[in-house]
N, C-alpha and C positions, 0 to 999 in steps of 0.2 A: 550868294556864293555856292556851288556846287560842291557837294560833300559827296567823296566815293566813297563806298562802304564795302563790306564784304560780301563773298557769294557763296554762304555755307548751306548745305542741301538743297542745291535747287533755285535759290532766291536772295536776295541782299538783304542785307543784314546791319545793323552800325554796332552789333559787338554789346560789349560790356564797357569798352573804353571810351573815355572822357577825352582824352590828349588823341591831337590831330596835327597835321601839318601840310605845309604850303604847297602847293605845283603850282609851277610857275611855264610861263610860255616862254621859253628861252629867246625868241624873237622877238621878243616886247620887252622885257626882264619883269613882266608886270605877274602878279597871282593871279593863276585861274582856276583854280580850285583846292582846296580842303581834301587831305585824305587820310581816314581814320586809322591810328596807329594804334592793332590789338597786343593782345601778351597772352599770354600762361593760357587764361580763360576762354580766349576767342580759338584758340588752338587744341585744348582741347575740346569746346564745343566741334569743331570739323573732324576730329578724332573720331569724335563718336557717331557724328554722320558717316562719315565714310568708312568707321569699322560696322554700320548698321549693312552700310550698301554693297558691302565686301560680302557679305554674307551670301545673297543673290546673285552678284553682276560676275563673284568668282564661278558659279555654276554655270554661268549663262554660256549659250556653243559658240562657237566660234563664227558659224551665219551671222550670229545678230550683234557678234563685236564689230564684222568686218562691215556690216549694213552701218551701222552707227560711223565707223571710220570713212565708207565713202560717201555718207549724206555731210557729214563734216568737210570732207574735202573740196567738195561742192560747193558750200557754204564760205570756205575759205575765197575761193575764186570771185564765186560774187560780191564779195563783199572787200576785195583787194583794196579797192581805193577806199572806202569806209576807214579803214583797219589803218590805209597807211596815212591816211591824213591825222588820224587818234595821235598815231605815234609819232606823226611829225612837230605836232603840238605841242608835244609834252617833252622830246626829247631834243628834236633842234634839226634833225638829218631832212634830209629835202623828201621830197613825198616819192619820190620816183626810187631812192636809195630804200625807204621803208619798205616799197610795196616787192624789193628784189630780197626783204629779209623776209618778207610774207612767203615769198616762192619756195625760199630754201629752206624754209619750216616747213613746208607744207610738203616738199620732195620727202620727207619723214612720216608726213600722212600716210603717202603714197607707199610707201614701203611698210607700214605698218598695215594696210588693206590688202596685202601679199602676206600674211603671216600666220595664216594658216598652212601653207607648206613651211613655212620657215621653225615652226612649232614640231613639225612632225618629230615622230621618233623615231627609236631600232628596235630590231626585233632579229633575234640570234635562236636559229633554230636548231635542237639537237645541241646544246653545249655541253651535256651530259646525257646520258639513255633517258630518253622520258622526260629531259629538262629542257624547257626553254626561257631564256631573257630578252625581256622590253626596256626599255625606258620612256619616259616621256615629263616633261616639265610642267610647273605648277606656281602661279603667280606669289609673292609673299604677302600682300598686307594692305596694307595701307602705307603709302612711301609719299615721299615729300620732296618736292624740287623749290631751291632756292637761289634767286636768278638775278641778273646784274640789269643796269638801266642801260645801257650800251645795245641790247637788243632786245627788248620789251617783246616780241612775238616768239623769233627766230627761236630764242636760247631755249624758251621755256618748250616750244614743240617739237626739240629736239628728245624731250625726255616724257612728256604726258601722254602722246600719242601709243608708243610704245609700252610704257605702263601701264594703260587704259587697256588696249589691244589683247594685252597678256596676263588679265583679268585682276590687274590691281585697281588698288582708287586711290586716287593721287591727292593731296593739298600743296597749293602754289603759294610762296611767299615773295611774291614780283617787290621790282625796287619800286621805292616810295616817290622814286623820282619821275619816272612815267608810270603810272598804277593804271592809267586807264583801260590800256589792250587787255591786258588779264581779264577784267569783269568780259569786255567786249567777248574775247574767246569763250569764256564760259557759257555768255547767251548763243552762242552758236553751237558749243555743242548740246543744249539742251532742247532747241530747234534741230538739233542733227539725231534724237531719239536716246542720247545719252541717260540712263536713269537718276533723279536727283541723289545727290551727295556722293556717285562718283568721281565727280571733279569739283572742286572748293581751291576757293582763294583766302587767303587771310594777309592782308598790307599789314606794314610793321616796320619795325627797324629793328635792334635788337635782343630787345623783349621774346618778340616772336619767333625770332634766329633760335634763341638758347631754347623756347621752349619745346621746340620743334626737334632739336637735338636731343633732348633728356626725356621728350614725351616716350612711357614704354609701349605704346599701342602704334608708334610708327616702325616701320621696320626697315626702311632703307632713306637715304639723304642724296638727295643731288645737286651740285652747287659750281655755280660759275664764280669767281671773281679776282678778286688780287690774291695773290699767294701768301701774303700775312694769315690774311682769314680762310681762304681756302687749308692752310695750317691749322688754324680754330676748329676750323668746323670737323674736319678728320681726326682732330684728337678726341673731341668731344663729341663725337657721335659716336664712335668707337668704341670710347671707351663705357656708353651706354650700351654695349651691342648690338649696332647698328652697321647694315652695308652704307659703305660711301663711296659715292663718285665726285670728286674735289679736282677743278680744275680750276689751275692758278692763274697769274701776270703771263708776258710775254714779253720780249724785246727782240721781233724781227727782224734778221740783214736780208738784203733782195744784194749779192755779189754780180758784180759785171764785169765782165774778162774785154780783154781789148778787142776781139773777135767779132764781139756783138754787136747789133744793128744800135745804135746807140739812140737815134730817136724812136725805134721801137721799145728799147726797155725804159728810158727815160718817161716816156708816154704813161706807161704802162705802172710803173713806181710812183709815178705823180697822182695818179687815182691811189695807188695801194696806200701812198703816206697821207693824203688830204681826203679821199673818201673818208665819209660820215666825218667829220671834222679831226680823225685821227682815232675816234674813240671805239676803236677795233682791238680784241686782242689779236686777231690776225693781220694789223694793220703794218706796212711797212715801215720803222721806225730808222733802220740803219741802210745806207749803200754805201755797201764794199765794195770800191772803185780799184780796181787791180792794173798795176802798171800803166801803159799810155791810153787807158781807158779815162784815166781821172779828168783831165781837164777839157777834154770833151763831152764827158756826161756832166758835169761841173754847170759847162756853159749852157747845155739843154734844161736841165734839168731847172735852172735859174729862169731861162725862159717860161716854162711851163707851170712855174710857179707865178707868175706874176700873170698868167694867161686863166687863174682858176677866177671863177664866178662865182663871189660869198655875196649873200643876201639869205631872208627867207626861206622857208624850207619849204613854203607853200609855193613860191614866186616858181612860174616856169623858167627856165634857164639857168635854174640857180644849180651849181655843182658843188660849193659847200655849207652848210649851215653854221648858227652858232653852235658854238658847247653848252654843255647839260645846264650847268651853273655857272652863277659868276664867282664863287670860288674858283671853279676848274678853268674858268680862262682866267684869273689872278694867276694860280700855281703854274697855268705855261708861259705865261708871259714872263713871268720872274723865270722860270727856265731858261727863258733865251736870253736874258740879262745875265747871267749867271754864268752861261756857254761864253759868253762874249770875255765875261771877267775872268775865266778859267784859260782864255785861250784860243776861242775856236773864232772861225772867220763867220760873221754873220752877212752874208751874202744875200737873201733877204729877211727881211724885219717887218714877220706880220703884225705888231705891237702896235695897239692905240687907232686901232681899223674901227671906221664908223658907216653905217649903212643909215645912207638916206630916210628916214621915216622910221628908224628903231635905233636911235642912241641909246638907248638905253638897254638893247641886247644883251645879250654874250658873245660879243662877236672877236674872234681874230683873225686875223688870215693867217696864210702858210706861212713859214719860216722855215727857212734852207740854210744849214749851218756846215762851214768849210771843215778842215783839217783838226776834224773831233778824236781826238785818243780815246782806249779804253780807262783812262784815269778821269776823266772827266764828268763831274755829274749827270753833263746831256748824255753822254752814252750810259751809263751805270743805271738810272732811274726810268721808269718806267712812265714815260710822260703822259701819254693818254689824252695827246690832242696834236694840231696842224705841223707839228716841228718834223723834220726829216734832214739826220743825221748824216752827213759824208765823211767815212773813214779811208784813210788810204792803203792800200798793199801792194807789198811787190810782187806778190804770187799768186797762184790758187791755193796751195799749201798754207800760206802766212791766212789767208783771209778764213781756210776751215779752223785753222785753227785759233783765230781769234773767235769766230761763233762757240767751235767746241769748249771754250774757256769761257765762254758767259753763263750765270747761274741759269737763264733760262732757253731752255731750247722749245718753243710752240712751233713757230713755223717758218719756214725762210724759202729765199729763192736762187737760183741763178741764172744768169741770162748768157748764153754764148750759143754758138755754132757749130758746138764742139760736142759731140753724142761720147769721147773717149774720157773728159774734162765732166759734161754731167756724169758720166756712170761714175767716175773717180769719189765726183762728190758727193752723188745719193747715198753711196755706199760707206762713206765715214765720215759723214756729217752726223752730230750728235742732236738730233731733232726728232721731233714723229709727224711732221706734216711736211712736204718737199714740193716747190713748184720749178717745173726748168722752163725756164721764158713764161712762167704762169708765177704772177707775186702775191697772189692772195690764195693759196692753194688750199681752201677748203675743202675735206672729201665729200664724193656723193651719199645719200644715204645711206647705204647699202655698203659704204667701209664706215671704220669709224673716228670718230673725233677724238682726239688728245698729244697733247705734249710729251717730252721728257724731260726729266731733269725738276725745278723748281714750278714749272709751268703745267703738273701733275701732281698731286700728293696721293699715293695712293698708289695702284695697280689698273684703276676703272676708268678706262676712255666712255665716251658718252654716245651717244646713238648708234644706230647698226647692228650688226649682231652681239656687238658689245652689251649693246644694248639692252638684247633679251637674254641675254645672261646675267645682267646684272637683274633684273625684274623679275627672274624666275628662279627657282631652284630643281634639280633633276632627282626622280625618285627614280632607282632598276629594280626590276622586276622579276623575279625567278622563278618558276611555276613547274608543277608538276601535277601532273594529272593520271593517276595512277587505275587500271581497271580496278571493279571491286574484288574480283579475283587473285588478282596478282597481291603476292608477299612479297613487300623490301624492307630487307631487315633495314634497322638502324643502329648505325657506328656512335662510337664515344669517340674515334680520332677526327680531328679538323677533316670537311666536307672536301673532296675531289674531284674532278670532274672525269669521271671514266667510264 
């Protein structure tokens, strides 16, 4: 049985701990490996690797951040299919779905190999006779990103690259449920000329959460996941004084006005609710079907669920996978039993789906639920797999305002023909991500990632320039340089500038 282990300065590790747990191949439902689950000990051992290599890699110029960034990004490329087979192993999503989360991490790379203009500073000359101000920013520490299994490369290189770049050193507490891309990334950036104990991983479950929040040698926390714990983590990191970037849950609507091309956004909704088997938090979860739109996208949308391809994530043609665990397809399945007893039309019923050669998977298929109210647990809950919600409205007004009254605003969409209708909505929709005729609107690297509402805790969006503000701090600079000739007297009143 194959044991992962840790990768603190440089090399693998199995820790100090005894206690370990299962990966399982969600396409099989069989174990395939062991992964060692550290605490307290294992964490701060990378503590002190990476406050050793803080010392150095904060001095290092900016050349040989960005050399290190683009021998990595390189590395990313060749090694795409490597990388997404790892994760399609572990986590369930087809290999073709992984290698497009490879990309979008790596669009992060790429922005962080641009960051030495993005670094620069100002420089104010003459603010006073003989004064002048600079600024320029300064990496903090050693910082830590804590990341969900939903996207094992993507999440976590939305936050390391940048951190690295802007002369911190990071430790990664990847989930336990696909661990293996973590170690993989790390062997690549140490072929990419990274110095050892810049980047360290430490697997875990709780243990290692808390210790990582309370450690006083980390100085910032980054974390994807459901908003209970994304709540945890921003109290308790906080309140160690610590920065935190805490992004929550989601519960997406994609609205579609009667205007709209209806097997275009039908199309297009059908990937955003069934990609990666649902377990997106930008995954489309709700369609707000507005006036005589409804039972037209009703009837496609029904189509095109029964038209998705589950198998294998390995299997060419396969367009969904199973889910993570077989918990998490028990908890949707009872979902739609549940929707059915509450009310809603279950129109179809991914439940009790079997793939030839892996019964014993995780598998479900889509599920397309009719005339869902806001009182409903299918819409209230945040399902995190193949189900896709149909709500009705009479309006574009009724349908903002049913999103703007959901506790979470991540990301939504609208679909029309109508340029008067999106401005209406961009504009007073209560969200921080928007797509028009676009239902998975995640931004390029270079803006940044976050929610509003419950689906943020906190103020800190995650990559972009967000980014390097949150990884760095700004010192100004005031200077005078006076001849040795020259006398200026010195005042006892507050300094002026004249």
């Amino acid at each position: 049985m194959k044991t992962i282990e840790h990768w603190i300065n440089g090399s693998l590790t199995p820790g100090s701990a005894s206690d370990a747990q299962p990966v399982f191949n969600p396409a099989t439902g069989l174990e395939q490996a062991q992964v060692v689950l550290g605490g307290a000990t294992d964490v701060d051992t990378a503590v002190q690797a990476a406050s050793r290599a803080f010392e150095t890699w904060s001095e290092s110029s900016l050349t040989q951040r960005t050399q290190v960034m683009f021998a990595f990004r390189q590395l990313l490329v060749e090694h795409e299919e490597e990388l997404g087979r790892i994760i399609s192993a572990e986590h369930g999503k087809t290999v073709d779905d992984a290698r497009g989360e490879i990309t979008r991490g790596r669009e992060v790379v790429e922005f962080a190999c641009g960051l030495g203009d993005v670094l620069k500073g100002s420089f104010s000359d003459q603010v006073s006779r003989g004064v002048d101000v600079h600024n320029f920013r300064q990496p903090l520490g050693v910082v830590a990103g804590i990341t969900p299994f939903n996207f094992p490369a993507m999440v976590p290189l939305w936050m390391h690259p940048i951190a690295i770049a802007t002369g911190n050193t990071f430790i990664l507490k990847p989930s336990e449920r696909d661990p293996s891309a973590a170690n993989f990334v790390a062997e690549l950036y140490k072929r990419a000329g990274l110095p050892d104990g810049v980047f360290n991983v430490v697997h875990g479950g709780k243990d290692a959460v808390d210790a990582i929040l309370t450690h006083p040698g980390i100085e910032a926390v980054s974390f994807v996941g459901s908003t209970p714990i994304a709540k945890y983590v921003h109290e308790q990191a906080t309140a160690h004084g610590k920065r935190v970037q805490a992004l929550g849950g989601a519960k997406n609507h994609a609205v579609v006005l009667p205007d709209a091309d209806l097997e275009f956004a039908a199309n297009h909704i059908t990937a955003g609710a069934y990609g990666s088997a649902g377990e997106r938090c930008m995954a489309v979860s709700v369609a707000v079907a507005v006036g005589d739109a409804a039972d037209g996208l009703v009837e496609v949308l029904e189509r095109k669920a029964r038209e998705v391809k589950v198998g294998p994530g390995d299997v060419p043609g396969t367009e969904m996978g199973p889910l993570v665990t077989k918990a998490a397809r028990e908890r949707v399945d009872k979902a739609v039993g549940t929707a059915a007893a509450q009310g809603a039309t279950v129109v179809v019923d991914g439940r009790g789906l079997k793939v030839d050669g892996h019964e014993e998977g995780f598998f479900t298929g889509p599920s397309l639920l009719d005339h869902v109210t806001a009182e409903m647990d299918a819409y209230k809950e945040e399902l995190f797999g193949p189900v896709l919600a149909i709500v009705r409205a009479e309006s574009l007004d009724e349908a903002i305002a049913l999103i703007n009254a959901n506790p979470y605003g991540n990301g939504t969409a609208l679909f029309t023909a109508s340029g008067e209708a999106a401005r209406r909505f961009q504009r007073t929709i209560h969200v921080g991500m928007i797509g028009i005729n676009v239902p998975v609107p995640v931004p390029m690297s270079y803006y940044s990632f976050g929610g509003w509402k419950d689906s943020l805790i906190g103020d800190n969006p995650i990559h972009g320039p967000e980014g390097i503000r949150f990884y760095t701090r700004p010192k100004v600079v005031t200077t005078r340089w006076p001849r040795q000739t020259q006398n200026i007297a010195a005042g006892f009143d507050f300094p002026t500038s004249n």
